[in-house]
N, C-alpha and C positions, 0 to 999 in steps of 0.2 A: 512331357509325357514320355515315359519308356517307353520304347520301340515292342512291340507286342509278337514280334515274330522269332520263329525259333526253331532250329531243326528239325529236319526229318524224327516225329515218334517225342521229339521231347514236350511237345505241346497234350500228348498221353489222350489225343484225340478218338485210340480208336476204344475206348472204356465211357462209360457213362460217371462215372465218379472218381474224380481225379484228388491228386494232393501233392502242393509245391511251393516251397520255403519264400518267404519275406517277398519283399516289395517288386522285387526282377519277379520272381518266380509268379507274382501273383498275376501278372501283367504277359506273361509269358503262357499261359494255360488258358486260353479265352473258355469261359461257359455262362449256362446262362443265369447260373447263380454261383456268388461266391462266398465261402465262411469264412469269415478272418478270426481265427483265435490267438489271442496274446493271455494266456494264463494268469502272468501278475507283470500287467495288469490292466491296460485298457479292456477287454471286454467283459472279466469280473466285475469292474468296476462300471461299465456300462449296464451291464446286467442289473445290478443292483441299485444303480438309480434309476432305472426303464421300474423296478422293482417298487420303488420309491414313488412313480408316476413321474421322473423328470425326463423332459425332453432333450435327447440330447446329440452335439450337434459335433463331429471331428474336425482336426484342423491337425497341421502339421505341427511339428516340434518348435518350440524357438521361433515362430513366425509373430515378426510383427503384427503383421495385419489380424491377427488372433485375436487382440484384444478391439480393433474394430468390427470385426465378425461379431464381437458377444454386443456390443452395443448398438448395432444393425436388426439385432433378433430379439432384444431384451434380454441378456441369455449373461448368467454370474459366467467371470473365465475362472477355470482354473487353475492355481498356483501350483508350482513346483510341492513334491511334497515335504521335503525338508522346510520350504516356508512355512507352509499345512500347519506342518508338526510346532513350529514356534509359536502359532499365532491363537487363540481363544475364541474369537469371531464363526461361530458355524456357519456363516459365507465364506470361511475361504478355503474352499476343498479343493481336491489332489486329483493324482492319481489314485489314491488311499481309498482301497473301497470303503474302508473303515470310514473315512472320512464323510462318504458318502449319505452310509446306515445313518450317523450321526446331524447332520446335517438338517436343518428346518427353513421353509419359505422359501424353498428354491423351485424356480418351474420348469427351468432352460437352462443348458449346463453347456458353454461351448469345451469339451476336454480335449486338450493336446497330449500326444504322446510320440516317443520318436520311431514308435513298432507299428501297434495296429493301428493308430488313430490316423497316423500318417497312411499306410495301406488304404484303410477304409477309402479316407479323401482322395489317392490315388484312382481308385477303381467307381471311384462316382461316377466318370465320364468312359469309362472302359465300355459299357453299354450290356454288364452284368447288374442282376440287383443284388446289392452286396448284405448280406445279415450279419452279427457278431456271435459269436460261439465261446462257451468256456465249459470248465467241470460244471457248473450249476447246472446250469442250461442245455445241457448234450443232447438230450433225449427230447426236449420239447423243440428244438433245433431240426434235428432230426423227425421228428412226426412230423413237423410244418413242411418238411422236402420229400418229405415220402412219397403221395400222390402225384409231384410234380416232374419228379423222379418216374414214375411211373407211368405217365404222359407223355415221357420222352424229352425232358431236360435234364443237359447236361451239368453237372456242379464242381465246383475246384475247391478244395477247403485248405487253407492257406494258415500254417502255422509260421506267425509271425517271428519268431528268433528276436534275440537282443541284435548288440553291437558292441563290436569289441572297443577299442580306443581308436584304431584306425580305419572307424565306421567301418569295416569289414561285419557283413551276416555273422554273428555265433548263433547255427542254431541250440534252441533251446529247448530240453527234453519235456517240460513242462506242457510245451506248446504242442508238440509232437503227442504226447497222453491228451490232449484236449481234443484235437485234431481225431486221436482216434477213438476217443469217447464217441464224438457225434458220429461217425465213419461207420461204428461197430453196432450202434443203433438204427442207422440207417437202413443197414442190412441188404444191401442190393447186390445184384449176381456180376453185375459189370462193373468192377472195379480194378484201377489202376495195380500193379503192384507196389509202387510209390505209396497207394493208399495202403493197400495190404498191409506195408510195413508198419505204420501208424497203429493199424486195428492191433496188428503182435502186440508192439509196446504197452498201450494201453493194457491188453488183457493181461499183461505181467507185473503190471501196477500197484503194487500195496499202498493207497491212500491212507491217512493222510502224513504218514511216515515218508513215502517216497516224494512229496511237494515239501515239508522240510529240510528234507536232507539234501535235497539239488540245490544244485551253485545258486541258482535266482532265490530259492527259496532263504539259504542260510545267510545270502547278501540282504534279505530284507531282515530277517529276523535280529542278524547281527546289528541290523541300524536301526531296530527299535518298531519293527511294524510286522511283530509276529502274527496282531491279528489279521493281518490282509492275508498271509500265509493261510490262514484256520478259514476265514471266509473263501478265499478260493477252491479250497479243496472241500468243501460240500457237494459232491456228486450229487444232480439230477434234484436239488434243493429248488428250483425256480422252473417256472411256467413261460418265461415271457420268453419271446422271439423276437431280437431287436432286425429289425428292416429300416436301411438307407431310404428313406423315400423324399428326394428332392434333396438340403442340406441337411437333413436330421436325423437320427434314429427314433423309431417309436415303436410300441409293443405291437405286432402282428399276430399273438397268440391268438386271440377270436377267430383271424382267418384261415387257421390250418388245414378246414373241411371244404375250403372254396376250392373254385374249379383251378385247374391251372394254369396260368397265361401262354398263349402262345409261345413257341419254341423254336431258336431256329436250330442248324443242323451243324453240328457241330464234331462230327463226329461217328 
């Protein structure tokens, strides 16, 4: 586990809404909720199978033990998506949210990824409850944090970035517009300037031209998965609220008007 501690003011304690890049950073901002957004493509593609009714469960990149994870839970793993893309089988889904939409008889999904899914599984044991966040889902994201927000918890929303080749963070602007979708729906007076930044970017966003034309965006389209491009960039299209609860994500939408759990102080 990363070390969770961090300079004087970088941990952005003294704001109620915070925002700070990939896996260090998620792990470096303790609150008592955290959104991880990976644009394209873990939580689009989480979204959309929570969407689908699947349950579904993160794991890190490349991990062996991934494929014993799915057979522990009942739970299809899923394949690379260039495998995805060779194969005929609607059991063998991706990262591809396309792959997702498409997809029949699936109940439990263990999805790896080397962004948010890894994050997510990161912050299991952080002793935040962690949610997934993208364009679709910003706004129903956001109502579900509002009250608890207003209760007096604190939130870090964490836009996941890629990797460059020498696993160095790129972040990625993608993630940074998701990040500040939810941020800007939010609407709370205590916010980070870190978050501040996110809400700009977003509000200067022309969808769905500006998720084509980014690096992630024209690396997928280039390789043949323009429609995961076109599903991500559906603003405020989806209801559900995926919530970490134990090893799994499941839709939390119903409980948005529930009271707020206990809080501690954070700040």
């Amino acid at each position: 586990m990363t070390d969770r501690s961090a300079r004087p003011g970088h941990d952005q304690a003294s704001y109620a809404v915070r925002c700070e890049w990939g896996p260090t950073g998620a792990l470096a901002v303790p609150a008592d909720y955290a959104v991880v957004v990976d644009v394209l493509s873990f939580t689009t593609t989480l979204t959309v199978a929570l969407e689908h009714g699947i349950e579904v469960f993160p794991s890190t990149w490349r991990d062996a033990r991934a494929a014993e994870h799915a057979v522990r839970h009942g739970a299809t793993l899923a394949v690379g998506r260039f495998e995805a893309q060779s194969r005929t089988d609607a059991r063998h889904v991706s990262l591809s949210p396309a792959s997702i939409a498409a997809a029949e008889g699936i109940e439990r999904l263990v999805l790896p990824s080397p962004n948010g899914s890894t994050i997510a599984f990161a912050l299991a044991t952080s002793g935040a409850e962690v949610l997934g966040a993208c364009l679709r889902n910003a706004s129903a994201v956001a109502s579900w944090l509002a009250p608890r927000v207003a209760a007096g918890a604190g939130v870090v929303v964490v836009p996941a970035g890629e990797r460059w080749p020498d696993d160095s963070l790129r972040p990625a602007v993608e993630d940074l517009w998701g990040a500040g979708a939810v941020l800007a729906a939010l609407g709370c007076d205590s916010v980070s300037p870190e978050a501040a930044a996110a809400v700009a970017a977003w509000q200067a966003t022309d969808l769905p031209d500006a998720l084509v034309a980014c690096a992630s965006g024209r690396e997928l389209v280039e390789a043949g998965f323009a429609d995961d491009v076109a599903i991500a960039a559906r603003h405020d299209t989806s209801d559900v609220v995926p919530v970490l609860t134990g090893e799994s994500f499941t839709d939390a939408s119903g409980g948005a008007a529930s009271p707020a759990r206990s809080v501690r102080t954070t700040g």
